[in-house]
C-alpha positions as CSV (number, residue, x, y, z in Angstrom):
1,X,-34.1,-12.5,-6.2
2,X,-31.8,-12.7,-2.8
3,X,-34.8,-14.3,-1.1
4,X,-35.2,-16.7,-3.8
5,X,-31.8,-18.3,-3.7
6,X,-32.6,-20.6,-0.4
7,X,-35.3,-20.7,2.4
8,X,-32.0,-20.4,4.6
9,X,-30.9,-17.0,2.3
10,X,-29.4,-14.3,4.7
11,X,-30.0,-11.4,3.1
12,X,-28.4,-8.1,4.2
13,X,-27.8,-5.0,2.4
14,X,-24.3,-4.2,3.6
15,X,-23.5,-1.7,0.9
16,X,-25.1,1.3,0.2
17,X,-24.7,4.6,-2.0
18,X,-23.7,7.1,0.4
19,X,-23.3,9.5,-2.3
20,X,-25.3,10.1,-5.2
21,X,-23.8,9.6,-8.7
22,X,-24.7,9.8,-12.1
23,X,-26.5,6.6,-13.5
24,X,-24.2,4.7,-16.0
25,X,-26.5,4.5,-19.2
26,X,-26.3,8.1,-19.2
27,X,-22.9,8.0,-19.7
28,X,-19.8,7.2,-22.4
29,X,-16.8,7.2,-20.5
30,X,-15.5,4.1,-18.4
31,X,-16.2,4.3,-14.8
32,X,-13.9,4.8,-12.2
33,X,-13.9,2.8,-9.9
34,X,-11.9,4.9,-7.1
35,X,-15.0,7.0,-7.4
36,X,-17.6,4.2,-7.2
37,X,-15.9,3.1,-3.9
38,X,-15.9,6.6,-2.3
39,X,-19.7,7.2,-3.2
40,X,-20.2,3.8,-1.3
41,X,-20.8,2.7,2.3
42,X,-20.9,-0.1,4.5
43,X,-23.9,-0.6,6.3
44,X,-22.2,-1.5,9.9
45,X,-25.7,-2.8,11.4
46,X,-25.5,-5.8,8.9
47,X,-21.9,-7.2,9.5
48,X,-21.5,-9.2,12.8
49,X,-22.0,-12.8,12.3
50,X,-20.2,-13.5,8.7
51,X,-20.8,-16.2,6.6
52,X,-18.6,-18.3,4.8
53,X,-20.0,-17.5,1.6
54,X,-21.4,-14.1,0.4
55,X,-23.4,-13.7,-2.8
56,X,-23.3,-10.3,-4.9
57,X,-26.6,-9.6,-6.6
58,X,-26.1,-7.0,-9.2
59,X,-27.4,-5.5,-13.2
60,X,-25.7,-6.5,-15.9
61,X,-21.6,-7.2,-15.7
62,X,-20.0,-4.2,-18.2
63,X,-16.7,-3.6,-17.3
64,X,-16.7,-5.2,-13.7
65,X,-15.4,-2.4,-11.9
66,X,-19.2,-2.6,-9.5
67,X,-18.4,-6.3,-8.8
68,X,-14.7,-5.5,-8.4
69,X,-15.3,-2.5,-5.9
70,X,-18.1,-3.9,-4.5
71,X,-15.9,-7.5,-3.3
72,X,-12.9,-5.7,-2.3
73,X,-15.0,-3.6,0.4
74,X,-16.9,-6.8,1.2
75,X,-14.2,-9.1,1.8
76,X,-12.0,-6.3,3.8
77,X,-15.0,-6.4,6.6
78,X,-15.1,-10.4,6.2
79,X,-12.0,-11.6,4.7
80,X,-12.2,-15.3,5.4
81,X,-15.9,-15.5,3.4
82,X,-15.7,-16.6,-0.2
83,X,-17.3,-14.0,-2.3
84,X,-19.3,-14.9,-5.8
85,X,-21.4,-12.9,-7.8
86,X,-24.5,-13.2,-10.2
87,X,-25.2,-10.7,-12.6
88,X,-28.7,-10.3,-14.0
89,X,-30.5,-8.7,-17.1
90,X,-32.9,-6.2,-16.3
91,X,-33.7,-6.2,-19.9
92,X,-33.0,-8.6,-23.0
93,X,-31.0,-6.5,-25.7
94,X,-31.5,-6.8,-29.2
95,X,-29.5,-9.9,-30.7
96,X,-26.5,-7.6,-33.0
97,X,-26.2,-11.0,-34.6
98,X,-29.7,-11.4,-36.2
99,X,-29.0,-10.1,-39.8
100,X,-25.7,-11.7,-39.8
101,X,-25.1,-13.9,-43.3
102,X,-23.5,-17.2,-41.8
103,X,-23.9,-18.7,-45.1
């Protein structure tokens, strides 16, 4: 998907999971996203040469706190980039609205 966005794409995987955590779908309560950031990590061979704009590729946007976490530990190593992100559907849910009368 990174690759695809441009022939001139720079694509670096600055953040990692440093620490293993529970996958989401498996569970109910809201995540916290103090905890996301400390099972995170910046990946320090991949931040010299910033660029002005930085593009977060990540699942499906729930609550936001992964986008959230994720550009506050991006844009504290490279504070003057402008930081975006696309979300994208690893699946296509059923539509809740199918059965619904609208007459």
């Amino acid at each position: 998907m990174a690759q695809a966005m441009g022939h001139n794409a720079d694509v670096r995987e600055v953040l990692y999971t440093a620490v293993e955590r529970e996958a989401r779908h498996t569970k109910t309560d809201r995540r916290d996203c103090d905890a996301l950031r400390a099972s995170l990590a910046i990946d320090r061979r991949f931040v010299a040469n910033p660029k002005p704009q930085v593009v977060l590729i990540d699942d499906v946007l729930t609550t936001g706190c992964s986008f959230k976490v994720c550009k506050e530990m991006v844009g504290e190593i490279w504070p003057e980039s402008s930081i975006i992100g696309v979300f994208v559907a690893r699946r296509v849910p059923q539509n809740p609205f199918a059965d619904f009368d609208t007459e």
